[in-house]
C-alpha positions in Angstrom: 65.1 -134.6 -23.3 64.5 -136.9 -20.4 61.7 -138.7 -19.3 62.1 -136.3 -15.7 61.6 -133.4 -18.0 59.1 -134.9 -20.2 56.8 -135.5 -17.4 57.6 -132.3 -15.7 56.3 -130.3 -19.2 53.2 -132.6 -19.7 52.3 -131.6 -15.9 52.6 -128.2 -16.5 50.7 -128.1 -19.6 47.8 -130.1 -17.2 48.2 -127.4 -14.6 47.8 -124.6 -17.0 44.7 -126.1 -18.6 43.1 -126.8 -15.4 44.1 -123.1 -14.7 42.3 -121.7 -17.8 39.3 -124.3 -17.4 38.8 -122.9 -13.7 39.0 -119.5 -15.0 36.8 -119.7 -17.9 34.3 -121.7 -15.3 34.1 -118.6 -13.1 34.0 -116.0 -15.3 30.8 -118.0 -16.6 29.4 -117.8 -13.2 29.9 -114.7 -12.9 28.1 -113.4 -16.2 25.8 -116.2 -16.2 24.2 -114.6 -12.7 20.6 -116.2 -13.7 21.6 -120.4 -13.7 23.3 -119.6 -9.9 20.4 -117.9 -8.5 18.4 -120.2 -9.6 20.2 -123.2 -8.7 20.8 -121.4 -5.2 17.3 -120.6 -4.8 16.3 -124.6 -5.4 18.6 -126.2 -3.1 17.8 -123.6 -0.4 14.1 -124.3 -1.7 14.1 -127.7 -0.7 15.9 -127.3 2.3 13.2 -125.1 3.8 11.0 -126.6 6.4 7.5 -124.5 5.2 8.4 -125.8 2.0 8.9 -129.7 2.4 5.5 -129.5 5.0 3.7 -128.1 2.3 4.9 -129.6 -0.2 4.0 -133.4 1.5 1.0 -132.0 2.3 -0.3 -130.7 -1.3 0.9 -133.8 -2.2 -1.0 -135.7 -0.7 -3.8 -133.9 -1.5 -3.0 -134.3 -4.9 -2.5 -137.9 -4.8 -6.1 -138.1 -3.1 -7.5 -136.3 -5.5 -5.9 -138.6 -8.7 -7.5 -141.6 -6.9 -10.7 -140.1 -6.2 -12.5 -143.0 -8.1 -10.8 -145.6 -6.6 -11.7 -143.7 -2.7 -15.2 -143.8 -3.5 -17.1 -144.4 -6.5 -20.7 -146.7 -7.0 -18.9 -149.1 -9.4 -15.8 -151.5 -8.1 -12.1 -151.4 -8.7 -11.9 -154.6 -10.7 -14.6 -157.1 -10.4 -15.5 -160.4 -13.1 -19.0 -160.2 -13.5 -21.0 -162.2 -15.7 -18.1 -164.2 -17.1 -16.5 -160.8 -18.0 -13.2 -158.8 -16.9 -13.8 -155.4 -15.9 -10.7 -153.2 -15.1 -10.9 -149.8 -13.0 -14.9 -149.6 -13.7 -15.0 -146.8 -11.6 -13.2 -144.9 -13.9 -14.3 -146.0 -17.3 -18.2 -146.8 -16.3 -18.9 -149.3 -18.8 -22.6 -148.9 -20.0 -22.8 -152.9 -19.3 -22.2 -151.9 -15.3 -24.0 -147.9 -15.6 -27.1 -148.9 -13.8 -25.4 -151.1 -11.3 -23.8 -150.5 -8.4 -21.3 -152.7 -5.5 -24.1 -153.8 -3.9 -26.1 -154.8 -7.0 -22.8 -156.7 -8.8 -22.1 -158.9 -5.3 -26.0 -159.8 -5.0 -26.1 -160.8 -9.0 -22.6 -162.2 -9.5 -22.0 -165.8 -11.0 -20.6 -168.5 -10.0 -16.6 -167.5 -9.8 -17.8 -163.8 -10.1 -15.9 -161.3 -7.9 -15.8 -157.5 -7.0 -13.2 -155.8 -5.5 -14.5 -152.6 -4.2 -12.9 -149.1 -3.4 -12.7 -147.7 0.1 -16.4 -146.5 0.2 -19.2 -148.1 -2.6 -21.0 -144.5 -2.6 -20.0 -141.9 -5.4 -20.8 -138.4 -5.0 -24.0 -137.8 -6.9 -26.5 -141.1 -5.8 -28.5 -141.2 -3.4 -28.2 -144.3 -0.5 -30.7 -147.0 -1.7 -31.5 -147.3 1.7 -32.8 -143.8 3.1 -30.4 -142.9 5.0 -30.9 -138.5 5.4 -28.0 -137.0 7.4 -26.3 -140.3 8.8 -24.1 -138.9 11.2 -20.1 -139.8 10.8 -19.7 -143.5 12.0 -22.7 -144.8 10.2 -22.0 -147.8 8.6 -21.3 -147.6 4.8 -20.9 -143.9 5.5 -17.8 -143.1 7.4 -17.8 -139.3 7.3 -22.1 -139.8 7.7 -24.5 -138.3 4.6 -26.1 -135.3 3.1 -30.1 -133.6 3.3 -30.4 -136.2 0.3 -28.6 -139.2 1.3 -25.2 -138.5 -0.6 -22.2 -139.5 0.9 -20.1 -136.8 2.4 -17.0 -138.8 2.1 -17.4 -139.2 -1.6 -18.2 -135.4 -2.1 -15.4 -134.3 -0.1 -12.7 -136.3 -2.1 -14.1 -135.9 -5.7 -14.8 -131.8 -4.8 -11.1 -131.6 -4.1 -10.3 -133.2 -7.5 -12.1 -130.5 -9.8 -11.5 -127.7 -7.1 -7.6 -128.6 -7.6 -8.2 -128.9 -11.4 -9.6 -125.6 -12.0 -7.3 -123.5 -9.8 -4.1 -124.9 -11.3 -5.6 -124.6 -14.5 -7.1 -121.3 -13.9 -3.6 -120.2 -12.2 -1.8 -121.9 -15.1 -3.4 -119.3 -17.7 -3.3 -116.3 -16.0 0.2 -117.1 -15.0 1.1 -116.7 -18.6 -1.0 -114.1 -19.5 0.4 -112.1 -16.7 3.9 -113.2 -17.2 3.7 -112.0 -21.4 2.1 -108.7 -20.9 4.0 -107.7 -17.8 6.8 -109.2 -19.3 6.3 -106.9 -22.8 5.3 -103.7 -21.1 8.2 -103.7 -18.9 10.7 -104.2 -21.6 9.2 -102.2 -24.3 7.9 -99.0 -22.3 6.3 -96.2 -23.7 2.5 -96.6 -24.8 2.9 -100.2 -24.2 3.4 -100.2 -21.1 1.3 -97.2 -20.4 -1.8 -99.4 -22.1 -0.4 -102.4 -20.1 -0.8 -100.2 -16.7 -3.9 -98.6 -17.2 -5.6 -102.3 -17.8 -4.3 -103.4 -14.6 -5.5 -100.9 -12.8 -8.8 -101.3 -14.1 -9.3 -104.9 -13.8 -7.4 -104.4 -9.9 -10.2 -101.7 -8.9 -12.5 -104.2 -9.0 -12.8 -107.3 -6.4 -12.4 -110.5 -7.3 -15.1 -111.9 -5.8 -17.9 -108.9 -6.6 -16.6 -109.7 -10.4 -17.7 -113.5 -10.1 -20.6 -112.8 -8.7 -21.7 -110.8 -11.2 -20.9 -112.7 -14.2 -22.0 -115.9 -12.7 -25.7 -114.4 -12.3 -25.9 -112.3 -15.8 -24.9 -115.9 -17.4 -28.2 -118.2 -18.1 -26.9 -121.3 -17.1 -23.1 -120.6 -15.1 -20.8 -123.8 -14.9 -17.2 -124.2 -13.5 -16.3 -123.0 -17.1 -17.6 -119.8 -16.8 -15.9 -119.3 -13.2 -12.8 -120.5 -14.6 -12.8 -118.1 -17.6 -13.8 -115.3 -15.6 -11.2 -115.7 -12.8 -8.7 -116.6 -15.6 -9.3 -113.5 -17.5 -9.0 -111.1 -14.3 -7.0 -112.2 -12.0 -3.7 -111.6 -14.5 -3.1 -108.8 -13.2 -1.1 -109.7 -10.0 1.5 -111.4 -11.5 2.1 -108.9 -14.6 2.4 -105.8 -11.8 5.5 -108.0 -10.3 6.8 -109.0 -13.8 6.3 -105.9 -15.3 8.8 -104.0 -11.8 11.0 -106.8 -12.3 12.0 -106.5 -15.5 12.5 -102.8 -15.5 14.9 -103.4 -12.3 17.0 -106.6 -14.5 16.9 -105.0 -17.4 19.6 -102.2 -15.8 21.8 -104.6 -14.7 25.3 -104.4 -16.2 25.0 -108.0 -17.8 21.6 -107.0 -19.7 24.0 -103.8 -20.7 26.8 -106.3 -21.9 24.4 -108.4 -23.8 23.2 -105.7 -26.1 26.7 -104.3 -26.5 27.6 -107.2 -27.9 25.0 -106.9 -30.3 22.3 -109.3 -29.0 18.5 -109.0 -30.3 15.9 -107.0 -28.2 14.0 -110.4 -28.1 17.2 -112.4 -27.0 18.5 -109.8 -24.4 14.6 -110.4 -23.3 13.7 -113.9 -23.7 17.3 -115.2 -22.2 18.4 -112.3 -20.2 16.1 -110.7 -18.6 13.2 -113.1 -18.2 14.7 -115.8 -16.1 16.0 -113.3 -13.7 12.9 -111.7 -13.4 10.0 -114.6 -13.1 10.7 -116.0 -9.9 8.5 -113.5 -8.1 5.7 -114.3 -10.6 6.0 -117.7 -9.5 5.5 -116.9 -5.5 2.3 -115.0 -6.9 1.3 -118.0 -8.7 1.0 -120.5 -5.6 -0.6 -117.7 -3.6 -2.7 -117.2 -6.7 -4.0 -120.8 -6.8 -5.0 -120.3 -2.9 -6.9 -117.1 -4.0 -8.6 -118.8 -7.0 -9.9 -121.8 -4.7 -11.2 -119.1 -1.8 -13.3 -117.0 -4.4 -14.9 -120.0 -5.6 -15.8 -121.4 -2.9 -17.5 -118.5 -1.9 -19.0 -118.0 -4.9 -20.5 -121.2 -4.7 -21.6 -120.7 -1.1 -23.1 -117.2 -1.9 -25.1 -118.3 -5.1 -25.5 -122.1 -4.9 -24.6 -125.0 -6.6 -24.4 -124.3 -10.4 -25.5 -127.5 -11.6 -26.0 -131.0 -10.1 -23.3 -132.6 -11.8 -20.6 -130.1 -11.1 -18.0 -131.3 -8.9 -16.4 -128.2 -8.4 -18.6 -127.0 -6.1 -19.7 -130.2 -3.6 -17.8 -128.6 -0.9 -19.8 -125.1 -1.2 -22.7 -127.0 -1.5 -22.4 -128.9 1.7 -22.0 -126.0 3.7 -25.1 -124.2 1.9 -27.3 -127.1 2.9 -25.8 -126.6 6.9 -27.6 -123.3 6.7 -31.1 -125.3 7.2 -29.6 -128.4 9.4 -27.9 -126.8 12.3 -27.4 -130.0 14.1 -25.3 -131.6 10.9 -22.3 -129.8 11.9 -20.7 -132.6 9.8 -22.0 -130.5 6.9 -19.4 -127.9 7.5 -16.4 -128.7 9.8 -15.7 -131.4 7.2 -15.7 -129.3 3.7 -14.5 -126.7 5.7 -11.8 -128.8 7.5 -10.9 -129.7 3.2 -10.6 -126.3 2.4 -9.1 -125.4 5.7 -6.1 -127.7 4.8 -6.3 -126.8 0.6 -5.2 -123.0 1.2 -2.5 -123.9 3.9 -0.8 -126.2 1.7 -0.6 -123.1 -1.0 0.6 -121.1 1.3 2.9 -123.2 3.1 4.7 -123.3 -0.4 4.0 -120.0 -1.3 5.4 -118.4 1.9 8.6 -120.5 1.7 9.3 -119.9 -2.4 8.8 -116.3 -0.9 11.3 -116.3 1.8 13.8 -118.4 -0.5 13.4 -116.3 -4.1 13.2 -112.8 -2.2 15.0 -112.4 1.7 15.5 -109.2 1.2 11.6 -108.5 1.4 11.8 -110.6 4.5 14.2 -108.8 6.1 12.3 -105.6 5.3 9.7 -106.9 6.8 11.2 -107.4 10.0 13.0 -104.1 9.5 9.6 -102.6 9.8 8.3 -104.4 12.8 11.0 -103.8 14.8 
């Protein structure tokens, strides 16, 4: 054979690979529906305005609520006192430095001593040395002003943000997977399962949120953010396992669940792989409108009932606006907590409304349907 014909073959054996590779490529797309849809639903995800304006602004919410300490905090960044190297003091408050302060470090320091301090030398829970009750914003030391008892407003706004964030992704975290297992379960698995599964909801859905809190947090002796967070936790699962539980009775008549048990696959596989992929991105939109819930309801709860303990960060923003009630003339005491808040929720639902849009149009376009 000649090399002409030689080459000629080998190309026709490349073609007819690259053939079978191409088809086995799309007919993998085409019963592998859950990776596209997902992959689809991420670019467009990050293509979408709402989502990249709330997503910048959560983050940088997040990121000033990571460097809370190093905002405003009573000890300094760094500082050599004494002869001694202290690093980030403001986060690991040596008990060398715990009854000292910026001001105390730079008026006692050593020869070659130094402190660098954060942004403002107040923390959240002292007092000004100085006296100063409801410093207006401008006030020197005290850019955003201070509280009935000389705390700095600043200081509570940033570390408030910090354990309000913590406990409603946390919070949202758990009932996320509660809600995601049982609707999950009860969907798949019908019959008295499901029929248990549904009556619970119902139960827990009849009663408000907030009325729940409220309750609990005055039966219990002494409430803290744990108790809020275990109650809130414990209830509000009940959102996301309604939308689980609808969309995995839709998926799971879809002709590749069908394929998948014809072919002999586990009910746990056909669930776990199959059906559950295709059916959670709905319980994650409820999720990020979940966490904007969870921050609301405690904040009111903290508003309504007070703060739960002097050391609780969690509720420094409540607390602010509380005080307000008897100092009308310190509006500071509540456009700026509230202005915190304010901006919290719409970087939730900034996300939340875009992952909603992206993951389901066709609710969308209902939507309009109906207005129209």
């Amino acid at each position: 054979m000649s090399d002409d014909e030689s080459h000629e073959s080998t190309a026709a054996i490349d073609l007819a690979r690259r053939k079978r590779s191409s088809t086995t490529a799309s007919r993998g797309a085409s019963t592998n529906p859950v990776s596209a849809r997902r992959d689809g639903a991420l670019r467009r995800l990050l293509r979408h305005r709402l989502a990249r304006a709330g997503g910048v602004l959560f983050a940088s919410l997040a990121m000033c609520a990571v460097c809370a300490d190093g905002l405003a905090s009573d000890f300094p960044l760094i500082c050599r006192w004494h002869g001694a190297l202290y690093l980030a003091p403001c986060v690991s408050h040596p008990a060398v430095l715990r009854e000292t302060d910026c001001a105390l470090l730079r008026a006692t320091k050593w020869r070659g001593d130094w402190v660098v301090s954060p942004l403002v030398e107040h923390g959240p829970r002292r007092s000004d040395p100085s006296g100063a009750r409801l410093a207006p914003p401008g006030t020197p030391g005290h850019p955003l002003g201070t509280d009935a008892f000389g705390r700095d407003v600043f200081a509570r706004c940033v570390h408030g943000l910090r354990a309000t964030l913590v406990i409603g992704v946390a919070a949202t975290a758990l009932l996320f997977s509660l809600g995601v297992i049982l609707g999950a379960v009860a969907g798949f698995a019908g019959g008295i399962i499901d029929a248990m599964v549904a009556r619970i909801v119902e139960a827990l859905t009849a009663i408000p949120s907030l009325v729940l809190a409220l309750v609990v947090e005055t039966l219990v002796l002494h409430p803290t953010s744990a108790t809020l967070f275990w109650t809130l936790a414990l209830t509000r699962w009940t959102e996301v396992a309604r939308v689980v539980r609808g969309e995995v009775i839709s998926t799971s008549r879809l002709d590749y669940v069908t394929a998948a048990r014809a072919l002999g696959a586990s009910s746990t596989r056909v669930l776990v792989v199959h059906v559950l992929p295709n059916a959670i991105s709905c319980a994650f939109v409820a999720a990020v409108f979940g966490v904007a819930s969870l921050v609301a309801v405690e904040a009111s709860v903290d508003f309504l009932l007070g703060a739960r303990a002097a050391s609780d960060a969690s509720s420094y923003w409540a607390e602010m606006m509380a005080e307000a009630r008897g100092q009308p003339h310190a509006w500071w005491l509540v456009a700026l907590p509230a202005s915190c808040l304010l901006v919290t929720l719409a970087s939730f639902h900034l996300v939340g409304d875009a992952m909603r849009i992206v993951l389901d149009p066709t609710s969308v376009a209902r939507g309009r349907g109906a207005h129209r």
